[in-house]
C-alpha positions as a printed Julia matrix, in Angstrom:
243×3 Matrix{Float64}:
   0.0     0.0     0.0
   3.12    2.27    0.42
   4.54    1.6    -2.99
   5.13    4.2    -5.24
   4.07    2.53   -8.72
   0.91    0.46   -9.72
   2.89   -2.21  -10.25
   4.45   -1.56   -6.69
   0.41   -1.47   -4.93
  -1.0    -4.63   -7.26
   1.12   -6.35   -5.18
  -1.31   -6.04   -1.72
  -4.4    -8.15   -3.34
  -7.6    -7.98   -1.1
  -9.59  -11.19   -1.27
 -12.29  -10.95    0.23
 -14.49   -8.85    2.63
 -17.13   -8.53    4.99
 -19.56   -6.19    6.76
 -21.02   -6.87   10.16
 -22.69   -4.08   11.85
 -20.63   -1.48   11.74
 -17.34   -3.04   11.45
 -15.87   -3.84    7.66
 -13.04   -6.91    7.53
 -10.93   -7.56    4.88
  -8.81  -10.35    4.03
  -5.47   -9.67    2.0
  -2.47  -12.03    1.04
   0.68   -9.37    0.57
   2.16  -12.31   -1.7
  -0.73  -12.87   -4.08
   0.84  -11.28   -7.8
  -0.63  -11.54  -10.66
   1.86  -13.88  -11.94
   0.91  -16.14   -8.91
  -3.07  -15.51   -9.9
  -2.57  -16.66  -13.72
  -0.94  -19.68  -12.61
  -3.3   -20.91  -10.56
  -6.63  -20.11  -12.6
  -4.33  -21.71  -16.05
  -5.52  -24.97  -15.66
  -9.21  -23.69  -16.02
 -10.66  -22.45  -19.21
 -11.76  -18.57  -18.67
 -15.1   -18.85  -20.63
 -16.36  -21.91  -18.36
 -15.44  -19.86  -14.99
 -19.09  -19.05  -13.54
 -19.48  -15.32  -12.22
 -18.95  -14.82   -8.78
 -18.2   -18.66   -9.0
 -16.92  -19.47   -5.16
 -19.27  -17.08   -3.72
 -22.0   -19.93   -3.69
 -20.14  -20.81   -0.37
 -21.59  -18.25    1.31
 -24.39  -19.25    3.45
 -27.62  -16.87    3.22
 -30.34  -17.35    5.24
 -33.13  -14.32    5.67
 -30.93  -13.1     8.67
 -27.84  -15.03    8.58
 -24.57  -14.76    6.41
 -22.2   -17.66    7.2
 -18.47  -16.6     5.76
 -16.53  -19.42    7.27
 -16.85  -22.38    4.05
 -16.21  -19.56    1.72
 -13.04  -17.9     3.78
 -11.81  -21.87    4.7
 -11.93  -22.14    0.62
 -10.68  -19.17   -0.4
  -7.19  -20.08    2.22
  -7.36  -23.17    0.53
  -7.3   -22.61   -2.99
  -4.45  -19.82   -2.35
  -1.98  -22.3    -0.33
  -2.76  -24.5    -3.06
  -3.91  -27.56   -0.39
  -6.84  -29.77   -1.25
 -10.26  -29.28    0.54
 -11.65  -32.14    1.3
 -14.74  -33.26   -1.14
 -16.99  -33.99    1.47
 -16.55  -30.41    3.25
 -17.72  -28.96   -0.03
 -20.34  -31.39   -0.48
 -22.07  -30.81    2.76
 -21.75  -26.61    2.34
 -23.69  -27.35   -1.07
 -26.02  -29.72    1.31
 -27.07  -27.47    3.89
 -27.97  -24.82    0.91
 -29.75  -26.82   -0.67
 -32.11  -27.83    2.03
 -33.03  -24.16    2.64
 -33.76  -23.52   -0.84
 -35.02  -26.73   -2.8
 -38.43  -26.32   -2.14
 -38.75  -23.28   -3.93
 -36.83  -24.76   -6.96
 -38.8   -27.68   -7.46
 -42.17  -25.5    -7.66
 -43.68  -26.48  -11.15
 -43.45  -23.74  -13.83
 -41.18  -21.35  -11.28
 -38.3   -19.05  -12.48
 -36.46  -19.76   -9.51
 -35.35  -23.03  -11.87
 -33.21  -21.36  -13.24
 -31.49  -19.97  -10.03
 -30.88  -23.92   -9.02
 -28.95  -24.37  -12.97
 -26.59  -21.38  -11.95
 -26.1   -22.82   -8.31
 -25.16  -26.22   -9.52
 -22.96  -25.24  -12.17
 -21.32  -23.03   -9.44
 -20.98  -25.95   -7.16
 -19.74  -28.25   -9.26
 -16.69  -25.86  -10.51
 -15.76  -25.04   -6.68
 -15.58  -29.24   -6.6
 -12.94  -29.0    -9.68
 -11.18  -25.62   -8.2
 -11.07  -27.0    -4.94
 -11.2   -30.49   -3.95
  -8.17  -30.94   -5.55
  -4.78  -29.12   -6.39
  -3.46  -30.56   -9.37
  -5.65  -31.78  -11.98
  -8.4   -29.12  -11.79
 -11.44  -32.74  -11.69
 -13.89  -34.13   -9.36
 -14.75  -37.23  -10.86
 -17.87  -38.76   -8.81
 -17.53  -41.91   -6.94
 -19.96  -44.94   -7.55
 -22.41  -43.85   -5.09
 -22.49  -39.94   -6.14
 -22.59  -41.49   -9.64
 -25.81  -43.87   -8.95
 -27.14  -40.78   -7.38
 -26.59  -38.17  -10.31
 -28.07  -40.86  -12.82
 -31.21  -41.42  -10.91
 -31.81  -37.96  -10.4
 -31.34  -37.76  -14.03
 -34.68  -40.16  -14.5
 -36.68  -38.57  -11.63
 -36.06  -35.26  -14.57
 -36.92  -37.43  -17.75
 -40.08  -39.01  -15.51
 -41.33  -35.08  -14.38
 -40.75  -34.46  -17.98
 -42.57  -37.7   -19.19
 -45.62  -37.36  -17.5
 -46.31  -33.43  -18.28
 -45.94  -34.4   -22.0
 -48.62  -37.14  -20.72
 -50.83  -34.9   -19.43
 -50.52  -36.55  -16.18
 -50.63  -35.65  -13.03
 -48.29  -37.05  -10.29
 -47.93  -36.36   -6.6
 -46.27  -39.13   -5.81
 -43.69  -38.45   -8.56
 -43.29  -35.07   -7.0
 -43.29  -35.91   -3.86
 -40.64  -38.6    -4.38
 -38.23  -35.17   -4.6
 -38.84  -34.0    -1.41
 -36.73  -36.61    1.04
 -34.34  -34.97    3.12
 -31.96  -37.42    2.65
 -31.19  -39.52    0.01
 -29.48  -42.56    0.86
 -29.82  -46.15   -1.12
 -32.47  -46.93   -0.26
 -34.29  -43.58   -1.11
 -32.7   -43.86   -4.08
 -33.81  -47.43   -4.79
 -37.22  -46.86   -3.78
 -37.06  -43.53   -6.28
 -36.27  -45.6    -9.03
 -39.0   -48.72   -7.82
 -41.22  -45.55   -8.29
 -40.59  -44.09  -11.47
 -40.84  -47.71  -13.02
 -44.22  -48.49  -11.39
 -45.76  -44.91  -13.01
 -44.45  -45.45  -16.08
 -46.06  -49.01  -16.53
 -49.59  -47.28  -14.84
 -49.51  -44.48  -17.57
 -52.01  -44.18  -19.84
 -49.69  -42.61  -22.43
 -49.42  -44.32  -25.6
 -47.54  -47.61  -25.78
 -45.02  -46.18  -28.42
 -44.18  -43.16  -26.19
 -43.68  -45.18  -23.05
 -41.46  -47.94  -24.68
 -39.26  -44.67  -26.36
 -39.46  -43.17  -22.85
 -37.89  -47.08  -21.13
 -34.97  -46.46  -23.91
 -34.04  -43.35  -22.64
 -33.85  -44.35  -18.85
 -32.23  -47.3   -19.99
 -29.48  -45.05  -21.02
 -29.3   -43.8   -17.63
 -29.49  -46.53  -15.28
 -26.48  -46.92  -12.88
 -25.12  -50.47  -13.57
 -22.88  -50.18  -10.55
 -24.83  -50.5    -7.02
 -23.62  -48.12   -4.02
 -21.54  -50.64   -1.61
 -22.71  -51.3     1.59
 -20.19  -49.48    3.41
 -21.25  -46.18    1.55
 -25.46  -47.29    1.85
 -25.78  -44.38    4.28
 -24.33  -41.84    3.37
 -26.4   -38.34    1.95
 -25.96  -38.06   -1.53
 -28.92  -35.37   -1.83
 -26.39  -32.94   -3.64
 -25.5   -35.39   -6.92
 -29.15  -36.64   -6.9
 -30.78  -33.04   -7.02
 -27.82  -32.08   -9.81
 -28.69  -35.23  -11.66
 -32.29  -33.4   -11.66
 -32.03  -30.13  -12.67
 -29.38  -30.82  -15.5
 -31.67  -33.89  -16.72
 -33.8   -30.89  -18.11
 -31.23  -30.59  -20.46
 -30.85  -34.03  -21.4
Protein backbone atom coordinates (compact mmCIF):
# COMPACT_ATOMS: atom_id res chain seq x y z
CA UNK A 1 0.00 0.00 0.00
CA UNK A 2 3.12 2.27 0.42
CA UNK A 3 4.54 1.60 -2.99
CA UNK A 4 5.13 4.20 -5.24
CA UNK A 5 4.07 2.53 -8.72
CA UNK A 6 0.91 0.46 -9.72
CA UNK A 7 2.89 -2.21 -10.25
CA UNK A 8 4.45 -1.56 -6.69
CA UNK A 9 0.41 -1.47 -4.93
CA UNK A 10 -1.00 -4.63 -7.26
CA UNK A 11 1.12 -6.35 -5.18
CA UNK A 12 -1.31 -6.04 -1.72
CA UNK A 13 -4.40 -8.15 -3.34
CA UNK A 14 -7.60 -7.98 -1.10
CA UNK A 15 -9.59 -11.19 -1.27
CA UNK A 16 -12.29 -10.95 0.23
CA UNK A 17 -14.49 -8.85 2.63
CA UNK A 18 -17.13 -8.53 4.99
CA UNK A 19 -19.56 -6.19 6.76
CA UNK A 20 -21.02 -6.87 10.16
CA UNK A 21 -22.69 -4.08 11.85
CA UNK A 22 -20.63 -1.48 11.74
CA UNK A 23 -17.34 -3.04 11.45
CA UNK A 24 -15.87 -3.84 7.66
CA UNK A 25 -13.04 -6.91 7.53
CA UNK A 26 -10.93 -7.56 4.88
CA UNK A 27 -8.81 -10.35 4.03
CA UNK A 28 -5.47 -9.67 2.00
CA UNK A 29 -2.47 -12.03 1.04
CA UNK A 30 0.68 -9.37 0.57
CA UNK A 31 2.16 -12.31 -1.70
CA UNK A 32 -0.73 -12.87 -4.08
CA UNK A 33 0.84 -11.28 -7.80
CA UNK A 34 -0.63 -11.54 -10.66
CA UNK A 35 1.86 -13.88 -11.94
CA UNK A 36 0.91 -16.14 -8.91
CA UNK A 37 -3.07 -15.51 -9.90
CA UNK A 38 -2.57 -16.66 -13.72
CA UNK A 39 -0.94 -19.68 -12.61
CA UNK A 40 -3.30 -20.91 -10.56
CA UNK A 41 -6.63 -20.11 -12.60
CA UNK A 42 -4.33 -21.71 -16.05
CA UNK A 43 -5.52 -24.97 -15.66
CA UNK A 44 -9.21 -23.69 -16.02
CA UNK A 45 -10.66 -22.45 -19.21
CA UNK A 46 -11.76 -18.57 -18.67
CA UNK A 47 -15.10 -18.85 -20.63
CA UNK A 48 -16.36 -21.91 -18.36
CA UNK A 49 -15.44 -19.86 -14.99
CA UNK A 50 -19.09 -19.05 -13.54
CA UNK A 51 -19.48 -15.32 -12.22
CA UNK A 52 -18.95 -14.82 -8.78
CA UNK A 53 -18.20 -18.66 -9.00
CA UNK A 54 -16.92 -19.47 -5.16
CA UNK A 55 -19.27 -17.08 -3.72
CA UNK A 56 -22.00 -19.93 -3.69
CA UNK A 57 -20.14 -20.81 -0.37
CA UNK A 58 -21.59 -18.25 1.31
CA UNK A 59 -24.39 -19.25 3.45
CA UNK A 60 -27.62 -16.87 3.22
CA UNK A 61 -30.34 -17.35 5.24
CA UNK A 62 -33.13 -14.32 5.67
CA UNK A 63 -30.93 -13.10 8.67
CA UNK A 64 -27.84 -15.03 8.58
CA UNK A 65 -24.57 -14.76 6.41
CA UNK A 66 -22.20 -17.66 7.20
CA UNK A 67 -18.47 -16.60 5.76
CA UNK A 68 -16.53 -19.42 7.27
CA UNK A 69 -16.85 -22.38 4.05
CA UNK A 70 -16.21 -19.56 1.72
CA UNK A 71 -13.04 -17.90 3.78
CA UNK A 72 -11.81 -21.87 4.70
CA UNK A 73 -11.93 -22.14 0.62
CA UNK A 74 -10.68 -19.17 -0.40
CA UNK A 75 -7.19 -20.08 2.22
CA UNK A 76 -7.36 -23.17 0.53
CA UNK A 77 -7.30 -22.61 -2.99
CA UNK A 78 -4.45 -19.82 -2.35
CA UNK A 79 -1.98 -22.30 -0.33
CA UNK A 80 -2.76 -24.50 -3.06
CA UNK A 81 -3.91 -27.56 -0.39
CA UNK A 82 -6.84 -29.77 -1.25
CA UNK A 83 -10.26 -29.28 0.54
CA UNK A 84 -11.65 -32.14 1.30
CA UNK A 85 -14.74 -33.26 -1.14
CA UNK A 86 -16.99 -33.99 1.47
CA UNK A 87 -16.55 -30.41 3.25
CA UNK A 88 -17.72 -28.96 -0.03
CA UNK A 89 -20.34 -31.39 -0.48
CA UNK A 90 -22.07 -30.81 2.76
CA UNK A 91 -21.75 -26.61 2.34
CA UNK A 92 -23.69 -27.35 -1.07
CA UNK A 93 -26.02 -29.72 1.31
CA UNK A 94 -27.07 -27.47 3.89
CA UNK A 95 -27.97 -24.82 0.91
CA UNK A 96 -29.75 -26.82 -0.67
CA UNK A 97 -32.11 -27.83 2.03
CA UNK A 98 -33.03 -24.16 2.64
CA UNK A 99 -33.76 -23.52 -0.84
CA UNK A 100 -35.02 -26.73 -2.80
CA UNK A 101 -38.43 -26.32 -2.14
CA UNK A 102 -38.75 -23.28 -3.93
CA UNK A 103 -36.83 -24.76 -6.96
CA UNK A 104 -38.80 -27.68 -7.46
CA UNK A 105 -42.17 -25.50 -7.66
CA UNK A 106 -43.68 -26.48 -11.15
CA UNK A 107 -43.45 -23.74 -13.83
CA UNK A 108 -41.18 -21.35 -11.28
CA UNK A 109 -38.30 -19.05 -12.48
CA UNK A 110 -36.46 -19.76 -9.51
CA UNK A 111 -35.35 -23.03 -11.87
CA UNK A 112 -33.21 -21.36 -13.24
CA UNK A 113 -31.49 -19.97 -10.03
CA UNK A 114 -30.88 -23.92 -9.02
CA UNK A 115 -28.95 -24.37 -12.97
CA UNK A 116 -26.59 -21.38 -11.95
CA UNK A 117 -26.10 -22.82 -8.31
CA UNK A 118 -25.16 -26.22 -9.52
CA UNK A 119 -22.96 -25.24 -12.17
CA UNK A 120 -21.32 -23.03 -9.44
CA UNK A 121 -20.98 -25.95 -7.16
CA UNK A 122 -19.74 -28.25 -9.26
CA UNK A 123 -16.69 -25.86 -10.51
CA UNK A 124 -15.76 -25.04 -6.68
CA UNK A 125 -15.58 -29.24 -6.60
CA UNK A 126 -12.94 -29.00 -9.68
CA UNK A 127 -11.18 -25.62 -8.20
CA UNK A 128 -11.07 -27.00 -4.94
CA UNK A 129 -11.20 -30.49 -3.95
CA UNK A 130 -8.17 -30.94 -5.55
CA UNK A 131 -4.78 -29.12 -6.39
CA UNK A 132 -3.46 -30.56 -9.37
CA UNK A 133 -5.65 -31.78 -11.98
CA UNK A 134 -8.40 -29.12 -11.79
CA UNK A 135 -11.44 -32.74 -11.69
CA UNK A 136 -13.89 -34.13 -9.36
CA UNK A 137 -14.75 -37.23 -10.86
CA UNK A 138 -17.87 -38.76 -8.81
CA UNK A 139 -17.53 -41.91 -6.94
CA UNK A 140 -19.96 -44.94 -7.55
CA UNK A 141 -22.41 -43.85 -5.09
CA UNK A 142 -22.49 -39.94 -6.14
CA UNK A 143 -22.59 -41.49 -9.64
CA UNK A 144 -25.81 -43.87 -8.95
CA UNK A 145 -27.14 -40.78 -7.38
CA UNK A 146 -26.59 -38.17 -10.31
CA UNK A 147 -28.07 -40.86 -12.82
CA UNK A 148 -31.21 -41.42 -10.91
CA UNK A 149 -31.81 -37.96 -10.40
CA UNK A 150 -31.34 -37.76 -14.03
CA UNK A 151 -34.68 -40.16 -14.50
CA UNK A 152 -36.68 -38.57 -11.63
CA UNK A 153 -36.06 -35.26 -14.57
CA UNK A 154 -36.92 -37.43 -17.75
CA UNK A 155 -40.08 -39.01 -15.51
CA UNK A 156 -41.33 -35.08 -14.38
CA UNK A 157 -40.75 -34.46 -17.98
CA UNK A 158 -42.57 -37.70 -19.19
CA UNK A 159 -45.62 -37.36 -17.50
CA UNK A 160 -46.31 -33.43 -18.28
CA UNK A 161 -45.94 -34.40 -22.00
CA UNK A 162 -48.62 -37.14 -20.72
CA UNK A 163 -50.83 -34.90 -19.43
CA UNK A 164 -50.52 -36.55 -16.18
CA UNK A 165 -50.63 -35.65 -13.03
CA UNK A 166 -48.29 -37.05 -10.29
CA UNK A 167 -47.93 -36.36 -6.60
CA UNK A 168 -46.27 -39.13 -5.81
CA UNK A 169 -43.69 -38.45 -8.56
CA UNK A 170 -43.29 -35.07 -7.00
CA UNK A 171 -43.29 -35.91 -3.86
CA UNK A 172 -40.64 -38.60 -4.38
CA UNK A 173 -38.23 -35.17 -4.60
CA UNK A 174 -38.84 -34.00 -1.41
CA UNK A 175 -36.73 -36.61 1.04
CA UNK A 176 -34.34 -34.97 3.12
CA UNK A 177 -31.96 -37.42 2.65
CA UNK A 178 -31.19 -39.52 0.01
CA UNK A 179 -29.48 -42.56 0.86
CA UNK A 180 -29.82 -46.15 -1.12
CA UNK A 181 -32.47 -46.93 -0.26
CA UNK A 182 -34.29 -43.58 -1.11
CA UNK A 183 -32.70 -43.86 -4.08
CA UNK A 184 -33.81 -47.43 -4.79
CA UNK A 185 -37.22 -46.86 -3.78
CA UNK A 186 -37.06 -43.53 -6.28
CA UNK A 187 -36.27 -45.60 -9.03
CA UNK A 188 -39.00 -48.72 -7.82
CA UNK A 189 -41.22 -45.55 -8.29
CA UNK A 190 -40.59 -44.09 -11.47
CA UNK A 191 -40.84 -47.71 -13.02
CA UNK A 192 -44.22 -48.49 -11.39
CA UNK A 193 -45.76 -44.91 -13.01
CA UNK A 194 -44.45 -45.45 -16.08
CA UNK A 195 -46.06 -49.01 -16.53
CA UNK A 196 -49.59 -47.28 -14.84
CA UNK A 197 -49.51 -44.48 -17.57
CA UNK A 198 -52.01 -44.18 -19.84
CA UNK A 199 -49.69 -42.61 -22.43
CA UNK A 200 -49.42 -44.32 -25.60
CA UNK A 201 -47.54 -47.61 -25.78
CA UNK A 202 -45.02 -46.18 -28.42
CA UNK A 203 -44.18 -43.16 -26.19
CA UNK A 204 -43.68 -45.18 -23.05
CA UNK A 205 -41.46 -47.94 -24.68
CA UNK A 206 -39.26 -44.67 -26.36
CA UNK A 207 -39.46 -43.17 -22.85
CA UNK A 208 -37.89 -47.08 -21.13
CA UNK A 209 -34.97 -46.46 -23.91
CA UNK A 210 -34.04 -43.35 -22.64
CA UNK A 211 -33.85 -44.35 -18.85
CA UNK A 212 -32.23 -47.30 -19.99
CA UNK A 213 -29.48 -45.05 -21.02
CA UNK A 214 -29.30 -43.80 -17.63
CA UNK A 215 -29.49 -46.53 -15.28
CA UNK A 216 -26.48 -46.92 -12.88
CA UNK A 217 -25.12 -50.47 -13.57
CA UNK A 218 -22.88 -50.18 -10.55
CA UNK A 219 -24.83 -50.50 -7.02
CA UNK A 220 -23.62 -48.12 -4.02
CA UNK A 221 -21.54 -50.64 -1.61
CA UNK A 222 -22.71 -51.30 1.59
CA UNK A 223 -20.19 -49.48 3.41
CA UNK A 224 -21.25 -46.18 1.55
CA UNK A 225 -25.46 -47.29 1.85
CA UNK A 226 -25.78 -44.38 4.28
CA UNK A 227 -24.33 -41.84 3.37
CA UNK A 228 -26.40 -38.34 1.95
CA UNK A 229 -25.96 -38.06 -1.53
CA UNK A 230 -28.92 -35.37 -1.83
CA UNK A 231 -26.39 -32.94 -3.64
CA UNK A 232 -25.50 -35.39 -6.92
CA UNK A 233 -29.15 -36.64 -6.90
CA UNK A 234 -30.78 -33.04 -7.02
CA UNK A 235 -27.82 -32.08 -9.81
CA UNK A 236 -28.69 -35.23 -11.66
CA UNK A 237 -32.29 -33.40 -11.66
CA UNK A 238 -32.03 -30.13 -12.67
CA UNK A 239 -29.38 -30.82 -15.50
CA UNK A 240 -31.67 -33.89 -16.72
CA UNK A 241 -33.80 -30.89 -18.11
CA UNK A 242 -31.23 -30.59 -20.46
CA UNK A 243 -30.85 -34.03 -21.40
Amino acid sequence: SQGQTKSEKSLLKVVCFRSQQAKLEILIDDNLTMDRMRRLFSQFDPVKIPFLGLEVLIYKDKKTILWDDYIYSIRGFLSESAIPKPRLVMSFQRILKRNISDWLRPNNKKREEAIDFFKKADFCLKTLSTSKTGEADMNVGESFAYNIGIIARLSVNFKEMAEEESNSLRDILTYTKYDREKLRFVYSRIGLGINLSKAKEQDKTEFKKVVSRYTPHEEIPQSEAFNNYSYFFYKGYFQGESV
